[in-house]
MDTraj code that builds the backbone (N, CA, C; nanometers):
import mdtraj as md
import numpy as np

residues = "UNK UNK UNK UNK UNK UNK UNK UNK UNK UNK UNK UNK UNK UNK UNK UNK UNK UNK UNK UNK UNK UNK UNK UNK UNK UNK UNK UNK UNK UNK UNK UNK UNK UNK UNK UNK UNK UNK UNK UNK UNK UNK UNK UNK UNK UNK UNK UNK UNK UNK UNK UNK UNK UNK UNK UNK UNK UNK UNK UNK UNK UNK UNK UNK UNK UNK UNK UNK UNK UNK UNK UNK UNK UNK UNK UNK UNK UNK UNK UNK UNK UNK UNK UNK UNK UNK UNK UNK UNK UNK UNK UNK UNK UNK UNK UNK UNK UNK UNK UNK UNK UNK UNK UNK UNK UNK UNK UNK UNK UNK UNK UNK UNK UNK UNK UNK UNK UNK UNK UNK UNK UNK UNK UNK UNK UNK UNK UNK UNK UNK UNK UNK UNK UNK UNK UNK UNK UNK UNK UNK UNK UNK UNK UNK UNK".split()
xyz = np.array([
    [18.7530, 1.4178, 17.1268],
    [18.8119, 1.4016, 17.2580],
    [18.8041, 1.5335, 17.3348],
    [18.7914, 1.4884, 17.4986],
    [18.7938, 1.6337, 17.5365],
    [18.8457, 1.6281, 17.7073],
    [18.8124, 1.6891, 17.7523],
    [18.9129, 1.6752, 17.9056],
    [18.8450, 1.5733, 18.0298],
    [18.6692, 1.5894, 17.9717],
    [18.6552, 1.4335, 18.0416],
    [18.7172, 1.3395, 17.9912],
    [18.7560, 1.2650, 17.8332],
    [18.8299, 1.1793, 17.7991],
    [18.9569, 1.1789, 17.8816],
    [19.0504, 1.2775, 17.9046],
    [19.1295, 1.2460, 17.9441],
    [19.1484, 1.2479, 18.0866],
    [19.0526, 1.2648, 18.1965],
    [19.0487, 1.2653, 18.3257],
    [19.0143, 1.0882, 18.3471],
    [18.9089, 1.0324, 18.2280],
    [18.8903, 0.9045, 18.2633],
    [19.0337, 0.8141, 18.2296],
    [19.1095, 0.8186, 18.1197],
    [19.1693, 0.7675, 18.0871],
    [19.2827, 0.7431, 18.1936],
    [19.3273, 0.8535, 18.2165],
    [19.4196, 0.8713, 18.3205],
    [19.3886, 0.8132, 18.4428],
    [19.2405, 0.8145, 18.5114],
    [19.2011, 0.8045, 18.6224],
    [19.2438, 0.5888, 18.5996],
    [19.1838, 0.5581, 18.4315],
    [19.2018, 0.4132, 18.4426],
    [19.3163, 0.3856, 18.4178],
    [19.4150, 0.4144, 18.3432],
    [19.5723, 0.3561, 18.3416],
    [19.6901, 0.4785, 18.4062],
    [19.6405, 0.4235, 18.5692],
    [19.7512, 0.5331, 18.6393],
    [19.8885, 0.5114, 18.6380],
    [19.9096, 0.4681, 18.6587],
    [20.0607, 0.4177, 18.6356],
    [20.1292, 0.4740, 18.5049],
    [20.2393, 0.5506, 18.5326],
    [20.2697, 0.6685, 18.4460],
    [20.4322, 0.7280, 18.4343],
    [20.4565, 0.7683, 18.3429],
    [20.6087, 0.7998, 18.3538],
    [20.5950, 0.9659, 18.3504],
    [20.6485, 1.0081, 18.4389],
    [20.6493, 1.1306, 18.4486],
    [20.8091, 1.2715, 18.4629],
    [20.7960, 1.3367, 18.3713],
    [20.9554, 1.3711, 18.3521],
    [20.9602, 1.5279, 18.3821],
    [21.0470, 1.5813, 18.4686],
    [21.1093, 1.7000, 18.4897],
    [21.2351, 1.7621, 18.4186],
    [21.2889, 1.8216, 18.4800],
    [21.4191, 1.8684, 18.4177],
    [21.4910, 1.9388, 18.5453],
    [21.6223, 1.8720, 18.5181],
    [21.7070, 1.8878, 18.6125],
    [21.8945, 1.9976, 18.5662],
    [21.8418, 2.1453, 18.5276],
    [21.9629, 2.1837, 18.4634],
    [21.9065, 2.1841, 18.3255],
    [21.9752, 2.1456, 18.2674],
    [21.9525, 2.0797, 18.0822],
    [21.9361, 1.9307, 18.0823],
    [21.8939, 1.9153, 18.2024],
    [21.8949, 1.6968, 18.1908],
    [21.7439, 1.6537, 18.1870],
    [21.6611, 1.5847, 18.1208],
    [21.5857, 1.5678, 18.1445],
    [21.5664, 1.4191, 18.2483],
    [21.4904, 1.4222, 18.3500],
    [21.4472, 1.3311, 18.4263],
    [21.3750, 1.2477, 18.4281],
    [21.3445, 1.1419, 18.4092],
    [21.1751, 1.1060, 18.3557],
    [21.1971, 0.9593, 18.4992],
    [21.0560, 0.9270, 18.5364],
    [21.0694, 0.8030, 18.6331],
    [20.9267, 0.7509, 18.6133],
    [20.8880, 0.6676, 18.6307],
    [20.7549, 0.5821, 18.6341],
    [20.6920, 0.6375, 18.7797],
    [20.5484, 0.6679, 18.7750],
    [20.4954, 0.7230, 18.8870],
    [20.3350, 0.6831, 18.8472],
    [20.2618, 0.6726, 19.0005],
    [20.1301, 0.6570, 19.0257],
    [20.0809, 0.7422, 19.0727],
    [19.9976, 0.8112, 18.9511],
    [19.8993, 0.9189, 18.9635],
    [19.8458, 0.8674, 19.0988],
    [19.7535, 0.9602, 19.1542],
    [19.6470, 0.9354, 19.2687],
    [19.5368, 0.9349, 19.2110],
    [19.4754, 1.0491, 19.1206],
    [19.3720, 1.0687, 19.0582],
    [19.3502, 1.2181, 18.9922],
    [19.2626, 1.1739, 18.8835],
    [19.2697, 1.3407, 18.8292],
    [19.1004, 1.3504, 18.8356],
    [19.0761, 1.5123, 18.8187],
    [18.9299, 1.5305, 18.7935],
    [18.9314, 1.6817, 18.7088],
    [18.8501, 1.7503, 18.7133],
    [18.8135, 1.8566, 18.6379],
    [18.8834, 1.9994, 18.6885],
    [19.0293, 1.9720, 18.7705],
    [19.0606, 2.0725, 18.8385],
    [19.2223, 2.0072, 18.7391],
    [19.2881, 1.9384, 18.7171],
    [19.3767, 1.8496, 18.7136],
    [19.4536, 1.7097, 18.7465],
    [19.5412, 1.7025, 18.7451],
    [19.6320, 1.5368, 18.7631],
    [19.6694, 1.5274, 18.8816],
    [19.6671, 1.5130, 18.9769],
    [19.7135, 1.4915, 19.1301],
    [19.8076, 1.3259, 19.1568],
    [19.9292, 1.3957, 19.2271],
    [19.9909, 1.3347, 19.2566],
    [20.0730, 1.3296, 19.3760],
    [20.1496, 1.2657, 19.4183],
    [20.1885, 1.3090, 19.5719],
    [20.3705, 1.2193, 19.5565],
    [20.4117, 1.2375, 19.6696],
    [20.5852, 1.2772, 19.6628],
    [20.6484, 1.3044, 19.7832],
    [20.7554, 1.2871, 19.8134],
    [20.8604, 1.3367, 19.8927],
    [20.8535, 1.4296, 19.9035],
    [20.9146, 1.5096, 20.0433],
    [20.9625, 1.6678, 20.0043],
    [21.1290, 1.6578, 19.9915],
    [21.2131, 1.5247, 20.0459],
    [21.3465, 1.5445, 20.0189],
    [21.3694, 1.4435, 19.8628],
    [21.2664, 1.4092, 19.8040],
    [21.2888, 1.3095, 19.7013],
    [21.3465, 1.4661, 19.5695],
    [21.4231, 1.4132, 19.4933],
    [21.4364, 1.5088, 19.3643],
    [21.3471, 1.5420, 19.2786],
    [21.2311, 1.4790, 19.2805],
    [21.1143, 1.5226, 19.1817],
    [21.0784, 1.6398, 19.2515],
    [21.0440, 1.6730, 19.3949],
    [20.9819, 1.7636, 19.4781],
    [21.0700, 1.9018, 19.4093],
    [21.2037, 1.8654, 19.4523],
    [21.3363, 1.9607, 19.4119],
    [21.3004, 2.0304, 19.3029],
    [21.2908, 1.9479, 19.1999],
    [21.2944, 1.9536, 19.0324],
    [21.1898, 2.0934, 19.0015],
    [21.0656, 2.0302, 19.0427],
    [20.9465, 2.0995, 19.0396],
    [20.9181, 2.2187, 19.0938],
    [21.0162, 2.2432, 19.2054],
    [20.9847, 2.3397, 19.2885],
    [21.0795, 2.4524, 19.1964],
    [21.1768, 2.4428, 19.1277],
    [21.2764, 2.5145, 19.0559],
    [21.1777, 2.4988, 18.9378],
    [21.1455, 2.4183, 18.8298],
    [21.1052, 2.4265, 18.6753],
    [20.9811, 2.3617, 18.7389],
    [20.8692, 2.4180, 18.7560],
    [20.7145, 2.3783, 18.7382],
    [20.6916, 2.2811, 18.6190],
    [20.7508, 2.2757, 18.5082],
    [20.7553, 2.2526, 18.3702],
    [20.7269, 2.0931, 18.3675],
    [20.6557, 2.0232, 18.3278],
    [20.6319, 1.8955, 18.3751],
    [20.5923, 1.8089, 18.2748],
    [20.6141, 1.6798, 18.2463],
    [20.5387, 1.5834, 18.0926],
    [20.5239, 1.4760, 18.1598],
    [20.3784, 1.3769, 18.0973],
    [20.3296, 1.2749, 18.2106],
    [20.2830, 1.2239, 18.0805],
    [20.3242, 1.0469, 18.0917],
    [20.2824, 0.9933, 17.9706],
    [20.2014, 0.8843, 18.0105],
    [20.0802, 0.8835, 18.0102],
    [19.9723, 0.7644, 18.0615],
    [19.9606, 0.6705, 17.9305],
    [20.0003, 0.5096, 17.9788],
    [20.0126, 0.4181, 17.8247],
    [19.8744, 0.3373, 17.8873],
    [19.7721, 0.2860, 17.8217],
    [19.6630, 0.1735, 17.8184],
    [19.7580, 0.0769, 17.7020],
    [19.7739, -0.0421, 17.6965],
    [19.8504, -0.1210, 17.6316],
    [19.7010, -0.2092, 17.5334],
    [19.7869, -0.3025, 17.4700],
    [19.6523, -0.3620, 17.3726],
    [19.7305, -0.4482, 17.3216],
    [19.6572, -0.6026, 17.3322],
    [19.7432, -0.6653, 17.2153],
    [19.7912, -0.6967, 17.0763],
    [19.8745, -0.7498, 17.0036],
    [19.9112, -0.7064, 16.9171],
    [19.8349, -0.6775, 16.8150],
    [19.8264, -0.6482, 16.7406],
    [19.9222, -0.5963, 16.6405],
    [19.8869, -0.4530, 16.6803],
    [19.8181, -0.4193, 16.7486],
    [19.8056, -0.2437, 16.8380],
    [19.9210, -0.2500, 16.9183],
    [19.9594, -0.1170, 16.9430],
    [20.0361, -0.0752, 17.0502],
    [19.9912, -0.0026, 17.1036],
    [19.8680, 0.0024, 17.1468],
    [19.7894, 0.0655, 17.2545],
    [19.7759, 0.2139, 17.2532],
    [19.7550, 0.2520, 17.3173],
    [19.6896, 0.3814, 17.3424],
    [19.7688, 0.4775, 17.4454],
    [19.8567, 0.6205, 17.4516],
    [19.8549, 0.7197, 17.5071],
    [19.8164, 0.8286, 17.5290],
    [19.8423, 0.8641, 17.6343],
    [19.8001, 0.9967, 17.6842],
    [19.8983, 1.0935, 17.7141],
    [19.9520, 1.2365, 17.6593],
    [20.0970, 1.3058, 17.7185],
    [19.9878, 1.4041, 17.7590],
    [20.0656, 1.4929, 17.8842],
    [20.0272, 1.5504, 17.9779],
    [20.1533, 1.6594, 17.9513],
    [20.1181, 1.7845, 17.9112],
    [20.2445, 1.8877, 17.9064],
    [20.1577, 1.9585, 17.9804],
    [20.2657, 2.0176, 18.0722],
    [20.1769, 2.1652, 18.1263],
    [20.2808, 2.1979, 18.2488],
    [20.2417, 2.2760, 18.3712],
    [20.2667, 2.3190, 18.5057],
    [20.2287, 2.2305, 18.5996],
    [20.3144, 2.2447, 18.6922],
    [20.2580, 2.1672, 18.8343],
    [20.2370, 2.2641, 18.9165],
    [20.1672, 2.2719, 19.0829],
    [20.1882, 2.3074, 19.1722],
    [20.1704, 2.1980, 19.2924],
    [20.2402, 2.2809, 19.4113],
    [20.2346, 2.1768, 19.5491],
    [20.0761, 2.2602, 19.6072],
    [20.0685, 2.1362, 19.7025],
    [19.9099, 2.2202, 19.7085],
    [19.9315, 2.1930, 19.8937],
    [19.8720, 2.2864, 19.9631],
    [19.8985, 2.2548, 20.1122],
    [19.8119, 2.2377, 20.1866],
    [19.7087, 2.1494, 20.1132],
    [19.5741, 2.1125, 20.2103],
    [19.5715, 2.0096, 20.2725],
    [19.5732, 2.0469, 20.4026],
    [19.5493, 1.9081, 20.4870],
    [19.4618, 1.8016, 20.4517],
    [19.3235, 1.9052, 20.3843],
    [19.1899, 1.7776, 20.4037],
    [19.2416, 1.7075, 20.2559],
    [19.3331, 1.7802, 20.1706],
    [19.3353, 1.6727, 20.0681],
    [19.4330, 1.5813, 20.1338],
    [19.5454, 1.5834, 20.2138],
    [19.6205, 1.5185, 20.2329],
    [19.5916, 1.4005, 20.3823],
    [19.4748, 1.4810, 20.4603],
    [19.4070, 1.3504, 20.5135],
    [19.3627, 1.2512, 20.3858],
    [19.2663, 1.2756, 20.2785],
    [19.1957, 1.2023, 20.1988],
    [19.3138, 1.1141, 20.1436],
    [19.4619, 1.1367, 20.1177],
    [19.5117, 1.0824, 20.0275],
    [19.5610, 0.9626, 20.1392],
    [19.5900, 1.0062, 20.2562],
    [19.6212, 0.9104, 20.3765],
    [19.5030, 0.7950, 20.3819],
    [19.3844, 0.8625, 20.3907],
    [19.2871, 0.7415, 20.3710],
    [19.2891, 0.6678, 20.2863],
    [19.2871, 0.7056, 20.1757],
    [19.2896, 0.6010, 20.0322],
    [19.4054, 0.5655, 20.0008],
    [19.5490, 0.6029, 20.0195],
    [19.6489, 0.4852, 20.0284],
    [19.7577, 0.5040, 20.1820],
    [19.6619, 0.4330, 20.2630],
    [19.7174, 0.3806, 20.3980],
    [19.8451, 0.3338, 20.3831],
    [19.9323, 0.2958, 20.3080],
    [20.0561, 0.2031, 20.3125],
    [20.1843, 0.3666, 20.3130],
    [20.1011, 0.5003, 20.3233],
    [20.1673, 0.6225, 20.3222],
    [20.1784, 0.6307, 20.5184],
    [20.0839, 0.5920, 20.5703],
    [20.0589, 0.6154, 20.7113],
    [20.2325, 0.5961, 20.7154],
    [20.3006, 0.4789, 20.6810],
    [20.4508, 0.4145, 20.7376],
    [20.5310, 0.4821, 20.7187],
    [20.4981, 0.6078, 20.6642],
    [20.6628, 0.7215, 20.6457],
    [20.6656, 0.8710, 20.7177],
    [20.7508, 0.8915, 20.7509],
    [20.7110, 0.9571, 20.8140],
    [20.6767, 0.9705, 20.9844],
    [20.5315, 1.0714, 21.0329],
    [20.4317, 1.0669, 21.1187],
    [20.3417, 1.0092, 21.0616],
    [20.3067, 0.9677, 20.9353],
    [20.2066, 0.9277, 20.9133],
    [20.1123, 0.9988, 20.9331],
    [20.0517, 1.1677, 20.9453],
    [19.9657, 1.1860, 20.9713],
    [19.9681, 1.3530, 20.8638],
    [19.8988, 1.3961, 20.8478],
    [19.8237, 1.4783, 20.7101],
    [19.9368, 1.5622, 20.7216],
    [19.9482, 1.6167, 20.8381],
    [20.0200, 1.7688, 20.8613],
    [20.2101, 1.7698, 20.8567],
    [20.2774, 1.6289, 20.8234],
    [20.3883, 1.6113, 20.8139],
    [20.4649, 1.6586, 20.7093],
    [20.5659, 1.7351, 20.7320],
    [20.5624, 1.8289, 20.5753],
    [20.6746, 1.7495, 20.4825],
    [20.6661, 1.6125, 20.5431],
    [20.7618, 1.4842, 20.4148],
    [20.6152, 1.4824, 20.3025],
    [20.4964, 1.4666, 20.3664],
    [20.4164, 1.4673, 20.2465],
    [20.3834, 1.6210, 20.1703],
    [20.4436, 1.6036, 20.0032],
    [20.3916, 1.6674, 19.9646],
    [20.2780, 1.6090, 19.7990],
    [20.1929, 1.6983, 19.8237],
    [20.0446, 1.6559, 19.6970],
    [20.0853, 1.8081, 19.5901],
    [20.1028, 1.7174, 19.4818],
    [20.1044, 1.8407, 19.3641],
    [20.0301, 1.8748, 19.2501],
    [20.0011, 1.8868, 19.1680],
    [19.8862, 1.8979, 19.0382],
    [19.9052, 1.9613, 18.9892],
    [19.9140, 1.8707, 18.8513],
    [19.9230, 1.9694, 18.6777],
    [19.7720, 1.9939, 18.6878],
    [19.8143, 2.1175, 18.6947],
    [19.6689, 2.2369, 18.6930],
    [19.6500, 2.2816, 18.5633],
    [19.7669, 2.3145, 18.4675],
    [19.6962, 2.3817, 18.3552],
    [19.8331, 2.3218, 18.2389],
    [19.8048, 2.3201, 18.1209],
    [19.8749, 2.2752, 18.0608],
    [19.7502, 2.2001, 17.8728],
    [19.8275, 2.0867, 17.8423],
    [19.7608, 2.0212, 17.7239],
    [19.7690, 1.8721, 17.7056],
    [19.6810, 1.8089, 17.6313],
    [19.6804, 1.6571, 17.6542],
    [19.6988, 1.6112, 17.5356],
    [19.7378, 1.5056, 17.5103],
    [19.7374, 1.4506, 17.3457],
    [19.7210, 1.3111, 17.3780],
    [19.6111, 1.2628, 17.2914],
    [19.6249, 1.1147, 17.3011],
    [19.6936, 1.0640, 17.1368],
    [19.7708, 0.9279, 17.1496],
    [19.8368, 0.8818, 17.0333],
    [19.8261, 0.7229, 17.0203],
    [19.7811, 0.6616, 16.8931],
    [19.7843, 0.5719, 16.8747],
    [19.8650, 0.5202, 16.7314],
    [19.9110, 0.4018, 16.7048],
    [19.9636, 0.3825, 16.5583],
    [19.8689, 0.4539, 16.5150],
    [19.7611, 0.4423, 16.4633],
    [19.6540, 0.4654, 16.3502],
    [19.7232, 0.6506, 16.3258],
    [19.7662, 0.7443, 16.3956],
    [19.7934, 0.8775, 16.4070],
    [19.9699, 0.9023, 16.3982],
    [20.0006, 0.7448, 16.4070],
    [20.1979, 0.7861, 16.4629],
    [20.2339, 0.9178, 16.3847],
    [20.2470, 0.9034, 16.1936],
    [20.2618, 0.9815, 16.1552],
    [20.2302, 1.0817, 16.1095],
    [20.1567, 1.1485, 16.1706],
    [20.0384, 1.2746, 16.1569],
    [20.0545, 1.3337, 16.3247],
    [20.1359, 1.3439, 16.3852],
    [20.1179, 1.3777, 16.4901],
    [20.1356, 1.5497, 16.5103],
    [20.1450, 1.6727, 16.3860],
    [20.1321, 1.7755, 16.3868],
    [19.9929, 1.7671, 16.3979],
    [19.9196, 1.6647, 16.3210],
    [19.7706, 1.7254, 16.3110],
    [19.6744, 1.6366, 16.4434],
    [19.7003, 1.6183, 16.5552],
    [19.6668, 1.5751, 16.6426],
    [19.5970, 1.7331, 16.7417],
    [19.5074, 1.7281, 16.7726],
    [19.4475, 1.8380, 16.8195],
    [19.4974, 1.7698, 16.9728],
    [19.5446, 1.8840, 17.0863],
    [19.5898, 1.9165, 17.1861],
    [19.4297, 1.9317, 17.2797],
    [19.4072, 1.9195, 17.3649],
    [19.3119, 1.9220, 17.4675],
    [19.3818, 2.0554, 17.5787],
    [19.3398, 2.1214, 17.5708],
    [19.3684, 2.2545, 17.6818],
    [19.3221, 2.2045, 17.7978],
    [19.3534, 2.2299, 17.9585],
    [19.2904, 2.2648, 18.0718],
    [19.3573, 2.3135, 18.1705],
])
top = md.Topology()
chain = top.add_chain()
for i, resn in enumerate(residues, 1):
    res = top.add_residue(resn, chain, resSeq=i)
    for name in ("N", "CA", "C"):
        top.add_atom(name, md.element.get_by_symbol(name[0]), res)
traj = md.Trajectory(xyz[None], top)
């Protein structure tokens, strides 16, 4: 496995639970990646929502991408440990306006509104887990990027 594996994986089962820390509390909520590629995980957010908050205090971030399977598998994950950052590019944040239009409705609707913010685990480690590994999960090799 290696960090194209996990850019595709992610890119195909976006839908994702993704957890901060709030104090000593941990946070975790279900969230839809946008897309990842060879830079990191991109995602986008509120600026008054608490994840924005969270992140902006503890960068510190865990993202668990599940592909499901039927039985007697329990499918396939992906954990995502690493850093986030907010990123302040318009042209990414025109692009993200283009590809999910149903964002135009909050807001101005338009790139430069600073309710939208786009963030990305830039650097960090990946682990994928399946039964076949449950209990061996010291010896699971980590994916760097």
């Amino acid at each position: 496995m290696n960090l194209k594996d996990c850019i595709k994986f992610a890119n195909e089962n976006p839908v994702c639970y993704l957890a901060t820390v709030e104090g000593d509390q941990p946070r975790v909520r279900g969230f839809l990646m946008w897309f990842a590629d060879e830079n990191g995980f991109y995602f986008h957010t509120g600026a008054s929502k608490r994840v924005s908050k969270q992140l902006k205090k503890n960068p510190k971030i865990e993202v668990c991408f599940f592909a499901p399977a039927p039985p007697p598998s329990a499918g396939k994950m992906m954990r995502v440990a690493g850093k986030a950052r907010f990123l302040d590019d318009i042209a990414l944040k025109t692009r993200l306006l283009e590809e999910r239009p149903f964002l135009k409705a909050i807001g101005t609707g338009k790139p430069d509104d600073p309710l939208f913010e786009v963030f990305q685990i830039y650097t960090g480690e990946a682990h994928f887990w399946t039964m076949e590994n449950n209990l061996r999960e010291s010896e699971i090799k980590g994916i760097r990027f």
